[in-house]
mmCIF file of the protein (N, C-alpha, C, O) and its ligand, coordinates in Angstrom:
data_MODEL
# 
_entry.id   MODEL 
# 
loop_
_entity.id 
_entity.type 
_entity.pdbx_number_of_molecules 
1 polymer     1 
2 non-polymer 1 
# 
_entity_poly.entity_id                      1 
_entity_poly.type                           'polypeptide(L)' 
_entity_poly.nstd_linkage                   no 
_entity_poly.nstd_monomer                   no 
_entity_poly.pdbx_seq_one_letter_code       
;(UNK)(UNK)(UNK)(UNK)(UNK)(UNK)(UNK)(UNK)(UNK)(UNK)(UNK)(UNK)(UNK)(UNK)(UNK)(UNK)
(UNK)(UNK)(UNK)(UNK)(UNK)(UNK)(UNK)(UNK)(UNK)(UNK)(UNK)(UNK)(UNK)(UNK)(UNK)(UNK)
(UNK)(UNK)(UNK)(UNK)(UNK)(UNK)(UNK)(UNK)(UNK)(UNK)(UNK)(UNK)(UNK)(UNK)(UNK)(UNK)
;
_entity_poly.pdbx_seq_one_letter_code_can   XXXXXXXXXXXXXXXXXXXXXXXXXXXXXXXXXXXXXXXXXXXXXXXX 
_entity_poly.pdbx_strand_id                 A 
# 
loop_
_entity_poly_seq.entity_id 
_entity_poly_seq.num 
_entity_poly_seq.mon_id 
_entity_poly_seq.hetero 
1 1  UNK n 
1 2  UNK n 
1 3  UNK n 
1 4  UNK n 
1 5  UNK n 
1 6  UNK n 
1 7  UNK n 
1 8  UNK n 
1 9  UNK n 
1 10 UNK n 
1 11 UNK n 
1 12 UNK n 
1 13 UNK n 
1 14 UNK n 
1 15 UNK n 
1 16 UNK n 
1 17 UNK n 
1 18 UNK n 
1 19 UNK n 
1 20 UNK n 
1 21 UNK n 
1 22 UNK n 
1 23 UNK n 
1 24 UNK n 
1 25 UNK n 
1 26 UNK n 
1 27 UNK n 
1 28 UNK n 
1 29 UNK n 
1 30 UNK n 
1 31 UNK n 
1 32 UNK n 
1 33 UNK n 
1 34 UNK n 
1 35 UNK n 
1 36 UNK n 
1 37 UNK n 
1 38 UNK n 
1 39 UNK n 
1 40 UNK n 
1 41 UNK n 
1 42 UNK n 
1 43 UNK n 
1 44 UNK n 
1 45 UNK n 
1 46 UNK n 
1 47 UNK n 
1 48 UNK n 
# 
loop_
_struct_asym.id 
_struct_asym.entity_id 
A 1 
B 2 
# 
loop_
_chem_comp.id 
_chem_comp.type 
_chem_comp.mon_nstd_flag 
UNK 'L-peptide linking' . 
ZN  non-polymer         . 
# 
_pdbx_entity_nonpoly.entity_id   2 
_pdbx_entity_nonpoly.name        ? 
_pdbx_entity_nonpoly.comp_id     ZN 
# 
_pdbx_nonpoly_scheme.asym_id         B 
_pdbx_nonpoly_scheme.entity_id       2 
_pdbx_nonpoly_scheme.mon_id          ZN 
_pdbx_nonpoly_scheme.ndb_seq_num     1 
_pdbx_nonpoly_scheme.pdb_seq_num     101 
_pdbx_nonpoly_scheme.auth_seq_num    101 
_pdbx_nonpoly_scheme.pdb_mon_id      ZN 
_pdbx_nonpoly_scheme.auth_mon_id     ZN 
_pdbx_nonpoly_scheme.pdb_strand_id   A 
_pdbx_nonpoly_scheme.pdb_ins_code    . 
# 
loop_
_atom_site.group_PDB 
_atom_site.id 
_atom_site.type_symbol 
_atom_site.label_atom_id 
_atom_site.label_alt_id 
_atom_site.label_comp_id 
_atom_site.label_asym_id 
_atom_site.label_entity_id 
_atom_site.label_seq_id 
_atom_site.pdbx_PDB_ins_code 
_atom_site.Cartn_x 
_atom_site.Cartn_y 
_atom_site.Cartn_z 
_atom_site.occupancy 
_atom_site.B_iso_or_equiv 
_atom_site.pdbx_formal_charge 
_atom_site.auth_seq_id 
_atom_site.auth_comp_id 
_atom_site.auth_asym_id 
_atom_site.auth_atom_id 
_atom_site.pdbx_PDB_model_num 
ATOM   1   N  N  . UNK A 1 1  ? -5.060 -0.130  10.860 1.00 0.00 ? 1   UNK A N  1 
ATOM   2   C  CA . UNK A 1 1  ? -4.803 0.850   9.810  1.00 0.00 ? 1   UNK A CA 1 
ATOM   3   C  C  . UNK A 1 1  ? -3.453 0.559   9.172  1.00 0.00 ? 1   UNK A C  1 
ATOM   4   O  O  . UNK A 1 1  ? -2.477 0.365   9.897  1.00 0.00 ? 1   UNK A O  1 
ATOM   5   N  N  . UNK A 1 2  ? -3.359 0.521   7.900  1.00 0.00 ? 2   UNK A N  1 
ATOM   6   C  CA . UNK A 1 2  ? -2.383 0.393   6.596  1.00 0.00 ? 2   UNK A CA 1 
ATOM   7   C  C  . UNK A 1 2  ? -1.895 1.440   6.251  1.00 0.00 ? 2   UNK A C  1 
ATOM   8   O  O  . UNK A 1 2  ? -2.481 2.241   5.523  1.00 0.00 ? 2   UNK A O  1 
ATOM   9   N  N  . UNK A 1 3  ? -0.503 1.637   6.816  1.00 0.00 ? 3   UNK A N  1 
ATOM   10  C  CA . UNK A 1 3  ? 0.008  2.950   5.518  1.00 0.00 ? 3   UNK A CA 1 
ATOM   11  C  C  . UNK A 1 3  ? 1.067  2.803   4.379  1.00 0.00 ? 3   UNK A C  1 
ATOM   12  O  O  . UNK A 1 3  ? 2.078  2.114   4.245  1.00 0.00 ? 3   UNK A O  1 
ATOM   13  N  N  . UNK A 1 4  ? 0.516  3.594   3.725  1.00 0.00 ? 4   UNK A N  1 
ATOM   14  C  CA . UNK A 1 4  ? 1.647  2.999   2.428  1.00 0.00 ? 4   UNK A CA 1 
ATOM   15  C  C  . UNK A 1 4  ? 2.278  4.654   1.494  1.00 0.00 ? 4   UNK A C  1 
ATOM   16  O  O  . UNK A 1 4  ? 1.787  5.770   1.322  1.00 0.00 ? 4   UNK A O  1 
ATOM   17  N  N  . UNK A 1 5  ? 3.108  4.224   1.241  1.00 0.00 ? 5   UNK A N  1 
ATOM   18  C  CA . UNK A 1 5  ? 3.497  5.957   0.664  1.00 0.00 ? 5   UNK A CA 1 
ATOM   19  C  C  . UNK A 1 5  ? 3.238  6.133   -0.847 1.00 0.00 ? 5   UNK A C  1 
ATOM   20  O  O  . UNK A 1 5  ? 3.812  5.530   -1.753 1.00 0.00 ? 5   UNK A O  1 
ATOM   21  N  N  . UNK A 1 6  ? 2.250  7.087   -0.958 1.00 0.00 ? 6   UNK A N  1 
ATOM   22  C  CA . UNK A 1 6  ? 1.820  7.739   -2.201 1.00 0.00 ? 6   UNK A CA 1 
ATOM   23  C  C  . UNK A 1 6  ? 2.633  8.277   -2.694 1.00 0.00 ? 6   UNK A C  1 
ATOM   24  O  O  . UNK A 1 6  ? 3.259  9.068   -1.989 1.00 0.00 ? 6   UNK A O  1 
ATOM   25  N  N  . UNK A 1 7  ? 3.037  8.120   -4.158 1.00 0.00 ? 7   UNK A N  1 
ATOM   26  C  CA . UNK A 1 7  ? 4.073  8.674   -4.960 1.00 0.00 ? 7   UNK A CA 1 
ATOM   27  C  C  . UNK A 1 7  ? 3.393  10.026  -5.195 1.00 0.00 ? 7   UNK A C  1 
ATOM   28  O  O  . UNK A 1 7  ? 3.901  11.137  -5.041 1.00 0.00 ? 7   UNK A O  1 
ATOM   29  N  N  . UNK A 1 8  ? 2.261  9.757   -5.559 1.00 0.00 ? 8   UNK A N  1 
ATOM   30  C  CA . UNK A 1 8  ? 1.266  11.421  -6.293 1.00 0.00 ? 8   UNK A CA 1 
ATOM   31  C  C  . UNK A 1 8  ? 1.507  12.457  -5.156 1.00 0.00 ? 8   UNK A C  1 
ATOM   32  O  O  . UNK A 1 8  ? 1.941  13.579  -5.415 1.00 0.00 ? 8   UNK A O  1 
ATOM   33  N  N  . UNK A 1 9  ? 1.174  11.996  -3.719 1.00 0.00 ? 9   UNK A N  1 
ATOM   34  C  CA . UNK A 1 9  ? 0.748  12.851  -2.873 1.00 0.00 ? 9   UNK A CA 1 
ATOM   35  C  C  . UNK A 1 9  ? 2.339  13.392  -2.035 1.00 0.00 ? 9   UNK A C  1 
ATOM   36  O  O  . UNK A 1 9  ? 2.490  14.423  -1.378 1.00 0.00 ? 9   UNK A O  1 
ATOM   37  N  N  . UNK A 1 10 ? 3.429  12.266  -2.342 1.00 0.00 ? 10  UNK A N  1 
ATOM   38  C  CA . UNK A 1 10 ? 4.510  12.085  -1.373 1.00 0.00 ? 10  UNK A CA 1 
ATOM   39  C  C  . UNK A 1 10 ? 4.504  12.382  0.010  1.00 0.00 ? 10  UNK A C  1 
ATOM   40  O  O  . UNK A 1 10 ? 5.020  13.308  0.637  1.00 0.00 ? 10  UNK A O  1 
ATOM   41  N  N  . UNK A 1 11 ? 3.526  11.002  0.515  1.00 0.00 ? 11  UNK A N  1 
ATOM   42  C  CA . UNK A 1 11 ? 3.640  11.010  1.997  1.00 0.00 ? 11  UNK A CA 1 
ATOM   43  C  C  . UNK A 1 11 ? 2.823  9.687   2.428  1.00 0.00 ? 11  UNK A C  1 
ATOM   44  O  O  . UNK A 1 11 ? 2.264  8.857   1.712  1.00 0.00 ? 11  UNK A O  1 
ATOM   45  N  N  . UNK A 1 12 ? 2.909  9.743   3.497  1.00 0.00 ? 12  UNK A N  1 
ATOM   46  C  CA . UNK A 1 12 ? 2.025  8.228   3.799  1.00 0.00 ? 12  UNK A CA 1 
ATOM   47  C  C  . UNK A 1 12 ? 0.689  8.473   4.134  1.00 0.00 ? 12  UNK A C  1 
ATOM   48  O  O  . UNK A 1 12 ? 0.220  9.329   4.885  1.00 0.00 ? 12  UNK A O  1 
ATOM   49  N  N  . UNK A 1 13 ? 0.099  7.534   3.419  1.00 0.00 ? 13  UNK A N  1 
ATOM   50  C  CA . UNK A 1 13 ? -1.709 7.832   3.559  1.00 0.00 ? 13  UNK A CA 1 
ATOM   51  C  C  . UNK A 1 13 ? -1.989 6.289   4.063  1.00 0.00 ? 13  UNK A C  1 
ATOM   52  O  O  . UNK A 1 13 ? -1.312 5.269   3.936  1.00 0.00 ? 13  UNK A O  1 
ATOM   53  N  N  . UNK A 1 14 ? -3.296 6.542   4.701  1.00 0.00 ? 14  UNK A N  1 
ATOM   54  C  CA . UNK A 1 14 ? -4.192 5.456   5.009  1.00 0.00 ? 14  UNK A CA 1 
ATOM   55  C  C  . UNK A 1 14 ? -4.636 4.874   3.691  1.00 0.00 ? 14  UNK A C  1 
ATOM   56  O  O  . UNK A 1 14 ? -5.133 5.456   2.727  1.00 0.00 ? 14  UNK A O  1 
ATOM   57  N  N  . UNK A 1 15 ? -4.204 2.958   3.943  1.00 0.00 ? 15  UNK A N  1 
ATOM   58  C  CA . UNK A 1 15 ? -4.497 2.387   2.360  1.00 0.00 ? 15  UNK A CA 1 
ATOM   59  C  C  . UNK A 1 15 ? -6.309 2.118   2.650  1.00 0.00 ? 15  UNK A C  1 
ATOM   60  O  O  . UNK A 1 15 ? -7.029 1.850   3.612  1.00 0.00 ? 15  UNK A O  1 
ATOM   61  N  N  . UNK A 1 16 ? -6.446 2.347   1.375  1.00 0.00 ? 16  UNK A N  1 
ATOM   62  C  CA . UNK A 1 16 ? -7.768 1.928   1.410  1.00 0.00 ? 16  UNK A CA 1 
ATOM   63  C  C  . UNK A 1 16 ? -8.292 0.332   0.910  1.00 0.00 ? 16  UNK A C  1 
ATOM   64  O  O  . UNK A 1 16 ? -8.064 -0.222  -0.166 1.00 0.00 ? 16  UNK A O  1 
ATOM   65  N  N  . UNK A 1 17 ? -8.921 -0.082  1.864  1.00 0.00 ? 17  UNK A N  1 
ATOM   66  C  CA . UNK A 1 17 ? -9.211 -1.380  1.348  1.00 0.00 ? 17  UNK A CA 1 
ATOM   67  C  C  . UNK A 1 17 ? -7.458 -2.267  1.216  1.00 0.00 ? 17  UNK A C  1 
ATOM   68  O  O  . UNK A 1 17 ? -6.962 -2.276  0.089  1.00 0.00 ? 17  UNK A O  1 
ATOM   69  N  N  . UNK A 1 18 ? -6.907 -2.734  2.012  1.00 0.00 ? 18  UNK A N  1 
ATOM   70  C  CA . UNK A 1 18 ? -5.556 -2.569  1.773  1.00 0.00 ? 18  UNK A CA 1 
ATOM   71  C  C  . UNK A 1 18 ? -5.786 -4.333  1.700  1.00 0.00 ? 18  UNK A C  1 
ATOM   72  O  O  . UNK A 1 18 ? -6.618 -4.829  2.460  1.00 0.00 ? 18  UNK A O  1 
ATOM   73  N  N  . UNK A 1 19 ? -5.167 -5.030  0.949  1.00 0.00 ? 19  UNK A N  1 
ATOM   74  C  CA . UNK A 1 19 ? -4.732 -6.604  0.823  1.00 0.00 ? 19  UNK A CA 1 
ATOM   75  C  C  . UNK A 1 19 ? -3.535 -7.057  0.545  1.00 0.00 ? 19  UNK A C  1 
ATOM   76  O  O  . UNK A 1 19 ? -2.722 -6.328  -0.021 1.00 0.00 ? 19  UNK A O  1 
ATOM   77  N  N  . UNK A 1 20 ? -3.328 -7.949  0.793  1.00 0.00 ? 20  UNK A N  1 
ATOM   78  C  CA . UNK A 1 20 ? -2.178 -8.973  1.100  1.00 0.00 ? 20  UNK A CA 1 
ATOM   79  C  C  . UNK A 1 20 ? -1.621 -9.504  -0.129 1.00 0.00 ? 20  UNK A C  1 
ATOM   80  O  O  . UNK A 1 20 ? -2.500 -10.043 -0.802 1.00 0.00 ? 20  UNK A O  1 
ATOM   81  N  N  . UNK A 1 21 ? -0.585 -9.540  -0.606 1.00 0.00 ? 21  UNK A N  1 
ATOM   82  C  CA . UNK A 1 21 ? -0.169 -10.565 -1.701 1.00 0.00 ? 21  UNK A CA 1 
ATOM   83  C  C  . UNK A 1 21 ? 0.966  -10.310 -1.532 1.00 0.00 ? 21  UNK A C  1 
ATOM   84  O  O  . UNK A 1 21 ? 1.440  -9.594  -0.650 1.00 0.00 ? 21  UNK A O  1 
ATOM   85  N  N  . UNK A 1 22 ? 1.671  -11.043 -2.610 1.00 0.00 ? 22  UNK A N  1 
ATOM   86  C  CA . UNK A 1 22 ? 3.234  -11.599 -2.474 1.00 0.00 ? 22  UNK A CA 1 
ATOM   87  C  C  . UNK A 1 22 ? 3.652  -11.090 -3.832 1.00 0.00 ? 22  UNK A C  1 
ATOM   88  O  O  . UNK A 1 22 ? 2.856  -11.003 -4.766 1.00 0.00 ? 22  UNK A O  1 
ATOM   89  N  N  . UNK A 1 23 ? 5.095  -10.712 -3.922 1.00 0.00 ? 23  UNK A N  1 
ATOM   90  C  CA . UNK A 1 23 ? 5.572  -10.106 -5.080 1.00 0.00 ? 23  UNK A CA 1 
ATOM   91  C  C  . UNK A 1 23 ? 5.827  -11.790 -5.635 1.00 0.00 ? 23  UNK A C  1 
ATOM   92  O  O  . UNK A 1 23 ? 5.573  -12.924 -5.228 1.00 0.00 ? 23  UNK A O  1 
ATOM   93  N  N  . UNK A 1 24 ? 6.589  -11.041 -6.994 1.00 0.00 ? 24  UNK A N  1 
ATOM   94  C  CA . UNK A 1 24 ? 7.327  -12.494 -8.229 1.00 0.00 ? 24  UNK A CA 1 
ATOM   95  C  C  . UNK A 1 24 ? 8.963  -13.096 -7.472 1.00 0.00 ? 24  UNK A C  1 
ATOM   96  O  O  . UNK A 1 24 ? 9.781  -13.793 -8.073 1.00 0.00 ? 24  UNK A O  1 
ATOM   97  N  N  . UNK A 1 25 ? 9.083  -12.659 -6.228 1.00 0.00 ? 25  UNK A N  1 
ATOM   98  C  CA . UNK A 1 25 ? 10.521 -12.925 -5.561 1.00 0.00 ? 25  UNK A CA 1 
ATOM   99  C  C  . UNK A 1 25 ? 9.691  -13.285 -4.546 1.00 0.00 ? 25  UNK A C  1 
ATOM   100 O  O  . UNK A 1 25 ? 10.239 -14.240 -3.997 1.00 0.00 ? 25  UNK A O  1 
ATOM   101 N  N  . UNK A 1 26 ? 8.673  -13.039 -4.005 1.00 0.00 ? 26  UNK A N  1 
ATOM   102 C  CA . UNK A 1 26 ? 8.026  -14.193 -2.908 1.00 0.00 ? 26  UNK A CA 1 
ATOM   103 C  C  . UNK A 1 26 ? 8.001  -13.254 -1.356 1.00 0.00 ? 26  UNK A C  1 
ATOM   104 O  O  . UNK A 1 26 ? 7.781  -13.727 -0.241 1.00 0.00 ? 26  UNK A O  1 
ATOM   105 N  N  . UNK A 1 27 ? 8.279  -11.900 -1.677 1.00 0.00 ? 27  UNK A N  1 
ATOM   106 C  CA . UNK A 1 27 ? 7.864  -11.164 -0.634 1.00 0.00 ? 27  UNK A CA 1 
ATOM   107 C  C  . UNK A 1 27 ? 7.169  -10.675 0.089  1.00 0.00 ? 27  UNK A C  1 
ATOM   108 O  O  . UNK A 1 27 ? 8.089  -9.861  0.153  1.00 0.00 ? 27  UNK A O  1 
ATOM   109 N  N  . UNK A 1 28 ? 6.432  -10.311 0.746  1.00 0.00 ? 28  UNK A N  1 
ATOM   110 C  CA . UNK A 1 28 ? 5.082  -10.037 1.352  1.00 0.00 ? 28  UNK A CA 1 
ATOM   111 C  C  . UNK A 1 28 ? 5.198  -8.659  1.411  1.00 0.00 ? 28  UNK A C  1 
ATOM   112 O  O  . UNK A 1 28 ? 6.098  -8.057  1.996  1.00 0.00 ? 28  UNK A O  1 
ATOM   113 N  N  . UNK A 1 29 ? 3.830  -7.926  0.499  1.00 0.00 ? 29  UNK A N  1 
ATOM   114 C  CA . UNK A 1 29 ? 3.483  -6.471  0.708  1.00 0.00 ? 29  UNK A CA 1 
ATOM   115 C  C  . UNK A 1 29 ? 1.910  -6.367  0.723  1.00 0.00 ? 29  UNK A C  1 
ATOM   116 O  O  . UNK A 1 29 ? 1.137  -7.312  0.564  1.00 0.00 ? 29  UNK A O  1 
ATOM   117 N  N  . UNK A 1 30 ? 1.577  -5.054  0.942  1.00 0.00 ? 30  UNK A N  1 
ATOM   118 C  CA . UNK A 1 30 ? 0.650  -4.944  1.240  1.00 0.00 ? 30  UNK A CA 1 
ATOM   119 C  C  . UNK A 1 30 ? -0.017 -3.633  0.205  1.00 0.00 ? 30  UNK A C  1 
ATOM   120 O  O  . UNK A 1 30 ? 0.456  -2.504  0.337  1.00 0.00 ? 30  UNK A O  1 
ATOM   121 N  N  . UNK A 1 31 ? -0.958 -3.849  -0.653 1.00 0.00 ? 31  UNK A N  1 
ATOM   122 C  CA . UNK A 1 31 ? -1.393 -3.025  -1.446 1.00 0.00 ? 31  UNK A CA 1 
ATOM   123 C  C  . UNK A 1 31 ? -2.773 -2.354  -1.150 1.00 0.00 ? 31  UNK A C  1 
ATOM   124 O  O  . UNK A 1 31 ? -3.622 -3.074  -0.625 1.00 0.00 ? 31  UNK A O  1 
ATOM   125 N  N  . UNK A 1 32 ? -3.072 -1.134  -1.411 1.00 0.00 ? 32  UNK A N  1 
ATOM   126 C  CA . UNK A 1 32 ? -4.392 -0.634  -1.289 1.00 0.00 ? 32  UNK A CA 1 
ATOM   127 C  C  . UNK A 1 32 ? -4.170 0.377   -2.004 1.00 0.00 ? 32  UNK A C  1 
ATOM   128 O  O  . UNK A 1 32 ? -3.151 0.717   -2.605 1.00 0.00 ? 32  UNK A O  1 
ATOM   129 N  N  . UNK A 1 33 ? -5.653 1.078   -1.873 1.00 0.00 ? 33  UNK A N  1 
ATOM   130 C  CA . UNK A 1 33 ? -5.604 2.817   -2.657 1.00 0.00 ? 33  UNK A CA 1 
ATOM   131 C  C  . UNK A 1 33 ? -5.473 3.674   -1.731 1.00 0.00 ? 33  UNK A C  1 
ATOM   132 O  O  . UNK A 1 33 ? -5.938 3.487   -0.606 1.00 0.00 ? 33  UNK A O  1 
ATOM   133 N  N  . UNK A 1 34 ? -4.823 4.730   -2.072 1.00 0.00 ? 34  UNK A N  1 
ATOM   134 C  CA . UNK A 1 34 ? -4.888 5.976   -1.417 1.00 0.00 ? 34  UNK A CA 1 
ATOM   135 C  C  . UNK A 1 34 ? -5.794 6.295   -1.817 1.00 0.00 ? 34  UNK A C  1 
ATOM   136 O  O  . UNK A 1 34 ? -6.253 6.170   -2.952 1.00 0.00 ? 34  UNK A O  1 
ATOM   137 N  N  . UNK A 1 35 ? -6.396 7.011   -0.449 1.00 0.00 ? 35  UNK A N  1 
ATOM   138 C  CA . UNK A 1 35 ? -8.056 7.920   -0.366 1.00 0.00 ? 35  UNK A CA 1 
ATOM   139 C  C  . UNK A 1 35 ? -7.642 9.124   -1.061 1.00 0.00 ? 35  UNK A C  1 
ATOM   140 O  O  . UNK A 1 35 ? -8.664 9.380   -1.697 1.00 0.00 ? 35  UNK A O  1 
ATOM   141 N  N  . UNK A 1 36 ? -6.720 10.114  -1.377 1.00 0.00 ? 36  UNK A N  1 
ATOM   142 C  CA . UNK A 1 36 ? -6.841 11.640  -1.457 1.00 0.00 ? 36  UNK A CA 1 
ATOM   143 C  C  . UNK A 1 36 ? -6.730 11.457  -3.314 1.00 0.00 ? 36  UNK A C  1 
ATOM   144 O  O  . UNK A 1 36 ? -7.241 12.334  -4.011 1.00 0.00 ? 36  UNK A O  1 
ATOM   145 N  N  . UNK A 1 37 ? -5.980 10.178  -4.004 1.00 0.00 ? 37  UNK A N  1 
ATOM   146 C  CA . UNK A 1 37 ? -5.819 10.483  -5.146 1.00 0.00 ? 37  UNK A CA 1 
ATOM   147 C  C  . UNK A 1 37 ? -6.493 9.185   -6.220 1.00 0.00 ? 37  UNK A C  1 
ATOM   148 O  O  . UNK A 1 37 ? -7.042 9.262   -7.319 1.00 0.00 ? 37  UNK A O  1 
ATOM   149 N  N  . UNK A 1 38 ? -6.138 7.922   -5.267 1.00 0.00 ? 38  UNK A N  1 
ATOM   150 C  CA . UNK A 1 38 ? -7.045 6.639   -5.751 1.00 0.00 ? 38  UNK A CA 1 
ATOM   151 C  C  . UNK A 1 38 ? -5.926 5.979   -6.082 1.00 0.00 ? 38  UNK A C  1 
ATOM   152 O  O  . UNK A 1 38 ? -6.029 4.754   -6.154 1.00 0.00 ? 38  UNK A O  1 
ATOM   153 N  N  . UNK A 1 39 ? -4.209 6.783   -6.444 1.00 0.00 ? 39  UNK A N  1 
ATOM   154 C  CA . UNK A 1 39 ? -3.520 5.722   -7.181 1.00 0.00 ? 39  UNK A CA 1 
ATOM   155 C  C  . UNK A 1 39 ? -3.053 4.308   -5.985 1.00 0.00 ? 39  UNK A C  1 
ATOM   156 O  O  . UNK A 1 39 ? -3.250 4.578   -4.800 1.00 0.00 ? 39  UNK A O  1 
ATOM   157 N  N  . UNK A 1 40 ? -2.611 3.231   -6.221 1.00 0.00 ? 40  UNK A N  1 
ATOM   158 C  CA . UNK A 1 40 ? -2.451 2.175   -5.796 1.00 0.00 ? 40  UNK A CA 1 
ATOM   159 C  C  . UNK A 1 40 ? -0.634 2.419   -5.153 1.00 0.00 ? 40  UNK A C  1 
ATOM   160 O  O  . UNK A 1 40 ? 0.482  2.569   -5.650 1.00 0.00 ? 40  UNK A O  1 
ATOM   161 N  N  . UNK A 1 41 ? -1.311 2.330   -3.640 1.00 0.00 ? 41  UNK A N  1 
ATOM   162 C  CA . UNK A 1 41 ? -0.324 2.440   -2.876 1.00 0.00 ? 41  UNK A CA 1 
ATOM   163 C  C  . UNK A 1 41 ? 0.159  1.299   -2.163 1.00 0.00 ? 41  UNK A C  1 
ATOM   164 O  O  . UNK A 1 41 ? -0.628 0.643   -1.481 1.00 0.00 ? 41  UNK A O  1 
ATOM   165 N  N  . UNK A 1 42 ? 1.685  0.909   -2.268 1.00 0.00 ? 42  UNK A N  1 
ATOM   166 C  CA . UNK A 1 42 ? 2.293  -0.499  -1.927 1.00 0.00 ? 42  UNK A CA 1 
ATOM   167 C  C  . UNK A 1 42 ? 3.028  -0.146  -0.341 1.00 0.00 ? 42  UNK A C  1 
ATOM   168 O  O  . UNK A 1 42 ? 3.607  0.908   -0.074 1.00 0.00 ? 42  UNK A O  1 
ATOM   169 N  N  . UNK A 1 43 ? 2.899  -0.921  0.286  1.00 0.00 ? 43  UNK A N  1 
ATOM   170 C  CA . UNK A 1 43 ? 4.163  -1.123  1.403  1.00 0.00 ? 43  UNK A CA 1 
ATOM   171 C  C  . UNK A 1 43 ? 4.510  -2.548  1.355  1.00 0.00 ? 43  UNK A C  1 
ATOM   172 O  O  . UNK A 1 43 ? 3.858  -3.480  0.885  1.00 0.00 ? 43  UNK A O  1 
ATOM   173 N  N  . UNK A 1 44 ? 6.079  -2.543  2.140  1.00 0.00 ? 44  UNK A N  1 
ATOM   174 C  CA . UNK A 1 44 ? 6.538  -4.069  2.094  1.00 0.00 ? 44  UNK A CA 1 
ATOM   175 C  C  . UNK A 1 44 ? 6.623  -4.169  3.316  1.00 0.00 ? 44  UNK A C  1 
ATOM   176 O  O  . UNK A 1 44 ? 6.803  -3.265  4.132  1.00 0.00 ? 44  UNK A O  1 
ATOM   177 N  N  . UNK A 1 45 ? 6.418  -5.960  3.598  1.00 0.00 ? 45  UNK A N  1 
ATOM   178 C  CA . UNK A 1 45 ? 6.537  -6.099  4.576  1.00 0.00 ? 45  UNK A CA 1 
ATOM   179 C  C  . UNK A 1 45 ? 4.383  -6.986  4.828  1.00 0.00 ? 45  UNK A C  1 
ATOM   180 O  O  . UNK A 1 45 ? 4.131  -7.778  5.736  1.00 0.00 ? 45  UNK A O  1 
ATOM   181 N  N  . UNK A 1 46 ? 3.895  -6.770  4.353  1.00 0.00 ? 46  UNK A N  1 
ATOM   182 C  CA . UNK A 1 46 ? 2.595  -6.698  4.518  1.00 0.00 ? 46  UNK A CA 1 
ATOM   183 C  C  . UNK A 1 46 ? 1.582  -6.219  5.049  1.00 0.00 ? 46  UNK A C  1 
ATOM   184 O  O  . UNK A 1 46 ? 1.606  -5.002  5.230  1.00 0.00 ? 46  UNK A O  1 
ATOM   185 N  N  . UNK A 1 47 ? 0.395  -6.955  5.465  1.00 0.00 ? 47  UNK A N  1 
ATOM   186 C  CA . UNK A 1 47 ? 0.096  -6.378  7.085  1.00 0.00 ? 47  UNK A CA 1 
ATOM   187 C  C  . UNK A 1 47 ? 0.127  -6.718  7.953  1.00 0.00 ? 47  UNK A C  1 
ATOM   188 O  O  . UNK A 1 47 ? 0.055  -7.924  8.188  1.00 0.00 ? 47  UNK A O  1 
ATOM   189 N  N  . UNK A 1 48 ? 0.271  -5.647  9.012  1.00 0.00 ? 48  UNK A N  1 
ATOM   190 C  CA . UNK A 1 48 ? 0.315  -6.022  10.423 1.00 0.00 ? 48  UNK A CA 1 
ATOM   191 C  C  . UNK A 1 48 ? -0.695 -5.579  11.243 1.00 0.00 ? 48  UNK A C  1 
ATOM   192 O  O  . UNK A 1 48 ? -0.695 -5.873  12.439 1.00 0.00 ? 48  UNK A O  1 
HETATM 193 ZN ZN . ZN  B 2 .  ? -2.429 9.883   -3.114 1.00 0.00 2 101 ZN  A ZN 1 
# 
């Protein structure tokens, strides 16, 4: 399980469908949707 913090909801939700990519500085995060609102929730660091 992926959590990432929802700006809409302000708190950490389970990402949905959560994937891997790298920012334009070459960092590793981890993106998915939040279930309660749909907007696209980031954490850094990636997954673990
Ligand atoms: Zn949300």
């Amino acid at each position: 399980m992926v959590q990432g913090y929802c700006v809409k909801d302000k708190k950490m939700v389970e990402m949905k469908n959560p994937v891997e990519s790298l920012t334009k500085k070459g960092t590793k995060i981890a993106k998915g949707k939040c279930p309660n609102c749909g907007t696209t929730v980031c954490r850094m660091g990636g997954l673990k």
